[in-house]
Steps between C-alpha positions, in 0.01 A plus 500: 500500500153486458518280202737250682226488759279425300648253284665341876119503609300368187759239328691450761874543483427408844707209596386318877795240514267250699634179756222362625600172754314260593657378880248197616190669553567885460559682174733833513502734174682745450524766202605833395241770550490763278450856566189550354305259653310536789378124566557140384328213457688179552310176365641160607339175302612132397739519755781649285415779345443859617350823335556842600214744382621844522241797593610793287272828446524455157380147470343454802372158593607419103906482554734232315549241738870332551535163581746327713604151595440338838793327573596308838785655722663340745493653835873577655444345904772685696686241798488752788 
């Protein structure tokens, strides 16, 4: 177990499956945390692309990052 940890932790077998949306002028991301992490950084730049920067103990401030794709969603409008 503690191996696993620290392979999920260092090298990340950590996998966020990011959506980030772009609806007109708001952005919504969302991701898989991961149970060692205790914060997240979530960088937004160029208008389509995202980064999530992990803060493990291991790492620190140093974690991979994973990248994502903005994408625009259409918003559902309910007739009610």
């Amino acid at each position: 177990l503690v191996l696993s940890s620290a392979i999920t932790e260092n090298r990340s077998l950590w996998n966020p499956n990011i959506t980030a949306c772009k609806i007109e002028a708001e952005v919504e991301v969302n991701f898989t945390t991961s149970s060692l992490g205790t914060k997240y950084t979530i960088l937004l730049y160029e208008c389509e692309k995202c980064d999530i920067i992990p803060y493990f103990a291991k790492c620190e401030y140093d974690c991979r990052r994973h990248k994502g794709t903005l994408t625009t969603c259409v918003q559902n409008h309910s007739n009610g």
